[in-house]
N, C-alpha and C positions, 0 to 999 in steps of 0.2 A: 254468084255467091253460093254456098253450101245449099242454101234451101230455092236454087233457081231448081228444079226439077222438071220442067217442062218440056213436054206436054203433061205430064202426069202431074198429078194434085193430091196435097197433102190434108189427110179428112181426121183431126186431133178428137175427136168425140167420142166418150166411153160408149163402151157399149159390151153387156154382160154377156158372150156370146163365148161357145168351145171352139177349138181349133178344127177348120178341115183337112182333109191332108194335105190339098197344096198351098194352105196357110203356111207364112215364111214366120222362122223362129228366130229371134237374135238372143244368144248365147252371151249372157256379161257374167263375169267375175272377176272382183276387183282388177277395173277400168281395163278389161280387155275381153276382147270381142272372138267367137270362136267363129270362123270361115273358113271359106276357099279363096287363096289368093293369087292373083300375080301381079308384077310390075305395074296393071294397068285395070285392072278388072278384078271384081269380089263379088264370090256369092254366098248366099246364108241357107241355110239347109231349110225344106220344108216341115211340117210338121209330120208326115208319113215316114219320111228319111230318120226324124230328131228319134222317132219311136223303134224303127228298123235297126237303125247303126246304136243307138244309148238307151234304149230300150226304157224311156220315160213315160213316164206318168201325163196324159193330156189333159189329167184334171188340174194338174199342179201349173198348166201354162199360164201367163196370166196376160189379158188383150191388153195391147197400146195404142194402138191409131191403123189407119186407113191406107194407101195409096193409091188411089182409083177403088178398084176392086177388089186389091188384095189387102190380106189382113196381115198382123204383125202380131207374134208374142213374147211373151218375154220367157227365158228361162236362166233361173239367179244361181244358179248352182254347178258346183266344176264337172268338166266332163273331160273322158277322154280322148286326144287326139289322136284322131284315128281317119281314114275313108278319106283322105285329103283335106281337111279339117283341120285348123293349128290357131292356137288362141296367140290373136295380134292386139299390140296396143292400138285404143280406140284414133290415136293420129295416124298410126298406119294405113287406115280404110279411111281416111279425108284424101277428097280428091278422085277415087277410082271410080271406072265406070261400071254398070252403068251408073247414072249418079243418083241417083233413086233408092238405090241398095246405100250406097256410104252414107246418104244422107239419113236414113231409116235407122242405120247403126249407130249413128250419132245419138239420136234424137233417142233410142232403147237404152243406152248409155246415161242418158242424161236419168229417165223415168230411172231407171236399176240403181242410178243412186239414192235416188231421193228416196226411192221404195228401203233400201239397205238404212239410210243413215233415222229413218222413221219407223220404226216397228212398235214402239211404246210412245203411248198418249205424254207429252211435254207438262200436261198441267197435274194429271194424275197418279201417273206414271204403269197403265193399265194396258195390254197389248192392244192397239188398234184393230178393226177390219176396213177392208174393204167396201168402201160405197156400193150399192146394186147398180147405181144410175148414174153415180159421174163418177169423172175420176178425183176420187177423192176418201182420204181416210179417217175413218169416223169411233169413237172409243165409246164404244156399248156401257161402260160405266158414269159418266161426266158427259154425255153428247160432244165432245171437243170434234172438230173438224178440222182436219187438214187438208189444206191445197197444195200441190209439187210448189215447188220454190224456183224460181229464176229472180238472180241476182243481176240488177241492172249496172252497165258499165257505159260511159262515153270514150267514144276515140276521136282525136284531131291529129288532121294536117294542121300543121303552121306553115304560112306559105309567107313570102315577100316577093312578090313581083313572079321573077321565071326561076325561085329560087324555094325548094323543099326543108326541113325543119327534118331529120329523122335520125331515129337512136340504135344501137343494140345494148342490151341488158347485159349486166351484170350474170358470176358465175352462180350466183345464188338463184336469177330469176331466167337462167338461161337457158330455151329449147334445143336441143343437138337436134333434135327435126328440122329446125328452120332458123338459119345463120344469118338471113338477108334483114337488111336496115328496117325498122318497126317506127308506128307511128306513137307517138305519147297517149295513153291511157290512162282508163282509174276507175273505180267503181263509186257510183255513187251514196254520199252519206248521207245519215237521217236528215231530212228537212229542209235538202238543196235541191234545187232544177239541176236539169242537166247542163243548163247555160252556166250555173254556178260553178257545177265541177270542172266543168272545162276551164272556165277561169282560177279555179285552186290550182287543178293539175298542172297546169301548164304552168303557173307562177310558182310552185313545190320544186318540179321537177327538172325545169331552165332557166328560171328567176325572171321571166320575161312576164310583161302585160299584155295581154293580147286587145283585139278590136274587133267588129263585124264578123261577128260568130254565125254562121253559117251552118242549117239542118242539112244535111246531104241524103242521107238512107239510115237504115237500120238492118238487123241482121239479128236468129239465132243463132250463138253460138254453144252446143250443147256441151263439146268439150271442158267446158269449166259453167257449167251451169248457169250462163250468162247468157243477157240479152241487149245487145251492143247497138249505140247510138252512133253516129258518124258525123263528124261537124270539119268546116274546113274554115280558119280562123287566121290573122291576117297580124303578124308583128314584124319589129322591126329589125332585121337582119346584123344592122348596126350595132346594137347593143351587146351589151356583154353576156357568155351564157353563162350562168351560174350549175353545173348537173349536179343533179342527187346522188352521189355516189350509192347509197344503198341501194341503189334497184337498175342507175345505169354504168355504163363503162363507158361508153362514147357518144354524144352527140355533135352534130356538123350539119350545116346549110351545103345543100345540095342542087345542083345546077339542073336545069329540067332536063337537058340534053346529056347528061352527066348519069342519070338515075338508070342503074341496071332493070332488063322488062324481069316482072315477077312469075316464079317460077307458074304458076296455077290462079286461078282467080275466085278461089272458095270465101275468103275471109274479105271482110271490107276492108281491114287494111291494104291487101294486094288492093282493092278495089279504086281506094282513096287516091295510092300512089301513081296504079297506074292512068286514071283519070286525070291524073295532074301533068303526070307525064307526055302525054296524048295532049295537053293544051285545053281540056274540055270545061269551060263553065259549069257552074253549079245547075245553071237554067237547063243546061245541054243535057244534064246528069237526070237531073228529074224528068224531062220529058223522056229518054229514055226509058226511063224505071216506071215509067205510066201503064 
């Protein structure tokens, strides 16, 4: 998934520090990321490069997290493409190696929105600063505190025996990035578990009851500011499917031997499928992920 990174480790801890030069900069403006790319491989400029080629300001960077040793900053404001440098949407760097960089992209992505859509205090309406100590935004008028935001979301397989449950969306909710069958999702609402969503979702969106709801993994996903649960959930093929037309176009029970392999294995849906695909228990899953 997106945040396997390994051997390298991902260090989330503020810390009030300036940019070195070979500190890596991840360039966002509205949800698009400035890199080097190809087909297969991305890279982010450092912060020597960010000041040589755009000739910025290194007091204006601002720290987001770790990877080993190296540092990450942020810079929120447009630049020009230039030095092989061209602003890509943030789906287009999901997936490339090495996976360290798309992952960091992501994940500056995610911070540059939450920094963008928070500049003024909610209860006062006073411009916020910046915490010294964590990461966190704080309005010198009212002490109000803010924390970045992730929005949690559950995802299910529905399975019957050797047979898969999956959808594609509608033209309203539809990716042109990614055409291949999805699994049923939702975000979770005020005052339900995530066992609860699963059971709305699933009854909303196919009109089916599900049974023996199953934890499988979790995953960030920074792309939509989410932080996705994964359950694999067990109804009856038999019955009739009811679809929501507003969110989907198509769903159909799918043969295990029948399911196309998925392009990449970033997202726990790829993740979900293709484990099911492969014939692998839940049990098989977590010791894995151990």
């Amino acid at each position: 998934m997106i945040q396997d990174i390994f051997p390298y480790k991902y260090h989330n801890e503020y810390r009030n520090i300036a940019a070195e030069d070979s500190d890596y900069v991840i360039p966002v403006h509205q949800q698009r990321i400035l890199c080097s790319c190809t087909e297969t491989k991305a890279s982010l400029p450092t912060a020597a490069e960010a000041e040589r080629i755009w000739k910025i300001d290194r007091k204006k960077l601002r720290y987001l997290f770790a990877i080993d040793e190296m540092n990450f900053f942020l810079w929120d404001q447009d630049l020009e493409e230039t030095a092989g440098f061209r602003w890509e949407h943030i789906l287009t760097v999901r997936g490339l190696e090495p996976a360290y960089i798309s992952f960091a992209a992501a994940v500056g992505a995610h911070l540059a929105h939450w920094y963008e859509n928070n500049r003024f205090c909610g209860k006062c309406g006073q411009p916020y600063s910046h915490s010294k100590t964590q990461r966190a935004l704080v309005c010198p008028a009212c002490g109000q505190v803010a924390f970045p935001r992730i929005n949690p979301i559950v995802i299910a397989a529905v399975v019957d025996g050797d047979r898969l449950l999956v959808a594609r969306y509608n033209k309203k909710h539809f990716n042109p990035r990614n055409n291949q069958y999805v699994l049923l999702a939702g975000y979770v609402e005020i005052g339900e578990s995530y066992e609860d969503t699963v059971r709305r979702e699933i009854r909303e969106e196919t009109g089916l009851e599900i049974r023996r709801i199953r934890y499988v993994a979790s995953q960030p996903w920074p792309y939509s500011q989410t932080s996705i649960a994964g359950f694999y959930v067990e109804a009856d093929s038999r019955k009739p499917l009811k679809i929501q037309e507003d969110e989907l176009s198509e769903l159909v029970w799918v043969k295990r031997e029948d399911l196309p392999p998925r392009r990449n294995l970033t997202s726990i849906t790829d993740n979900l499928i293709e484990w099911f695909r492969h014939g692998k228990t839940v049990e098989e899953i977590r010791k894995e992920l151990e």
